[in-house]
N, C-alpha and C positions, 0 to 999 in steps of 0.2 A: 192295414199295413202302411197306407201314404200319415198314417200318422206320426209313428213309428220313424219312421225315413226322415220326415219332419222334424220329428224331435234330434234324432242324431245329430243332425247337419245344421239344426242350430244349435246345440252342444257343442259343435268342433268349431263352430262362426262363433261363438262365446270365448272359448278356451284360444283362441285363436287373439281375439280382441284384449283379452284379460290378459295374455304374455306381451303383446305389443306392448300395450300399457305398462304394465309394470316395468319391460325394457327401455322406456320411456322415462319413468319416473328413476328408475336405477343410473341410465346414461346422465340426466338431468341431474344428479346428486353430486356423482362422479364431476360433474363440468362444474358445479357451483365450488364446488372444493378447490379447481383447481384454478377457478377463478379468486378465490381466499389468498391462495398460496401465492398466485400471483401479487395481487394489492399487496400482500406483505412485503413480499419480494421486493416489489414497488417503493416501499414506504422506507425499507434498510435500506436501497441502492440513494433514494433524496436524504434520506441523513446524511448516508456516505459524500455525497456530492457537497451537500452545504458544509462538511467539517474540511473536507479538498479545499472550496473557496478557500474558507476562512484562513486556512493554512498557507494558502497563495498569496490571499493579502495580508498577511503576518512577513512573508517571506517579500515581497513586494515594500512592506514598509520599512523593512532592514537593509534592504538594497538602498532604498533611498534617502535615507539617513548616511550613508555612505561610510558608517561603522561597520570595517573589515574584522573588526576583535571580535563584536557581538556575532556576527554571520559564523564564525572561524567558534566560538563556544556555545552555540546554539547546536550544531553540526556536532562538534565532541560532545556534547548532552546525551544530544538525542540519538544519534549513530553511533556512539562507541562508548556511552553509559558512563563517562566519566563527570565526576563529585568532586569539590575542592576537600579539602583536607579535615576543616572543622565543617561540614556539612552532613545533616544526617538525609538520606532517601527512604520514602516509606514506600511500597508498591500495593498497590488495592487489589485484591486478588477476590474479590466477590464478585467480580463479572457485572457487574450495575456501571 
């Protein structure tokens, strides 16, 4: 009978080990993914930031050129979508 007893108890110390494990390996899957999502995450927000610069010293080098026209049609462009008259606008709608 002590063998018996034996075996149970290490069946339930097995089944016991085998679900840590696996909650182990499941949790760990779970965190690498949302380690992924993160870097990407990551990697959009540094794009975003270097095209900010860029756009700050665009905007920085109009200022100092001290051309009010350009400042004043850069602005109509780009905030209120206005075209000169014999100008054609293409818009890229592929999302690239």
């Amino acid at each position: 009978m002590s063998k018996s007893g034996k075996r149970s108890g290490s069946i339930i110390v097995r089944l016991i080990v085998l679900f840590a494990a696996s909650y182990m390996v499941i949790t760990l899957i779970g965190l690498y993914r949302e380690l992924s999502d993160s870097q990407d995450k990551l990697t959009e927000l540094k794009t975003t930031l270097e095209n900010e610069q860029i756009q700050i010293e665009e905007y920085k080098a109009l200022l100092s050129e001290g051309s009010h026209a350009d400042i004043i049609e850069k602005a109509a462009r780009e905030r209120l979508g206005f075209v000169y008259s014999n100008e054609e606008v293409y818009v890229d709608i592929s999302g690239n």
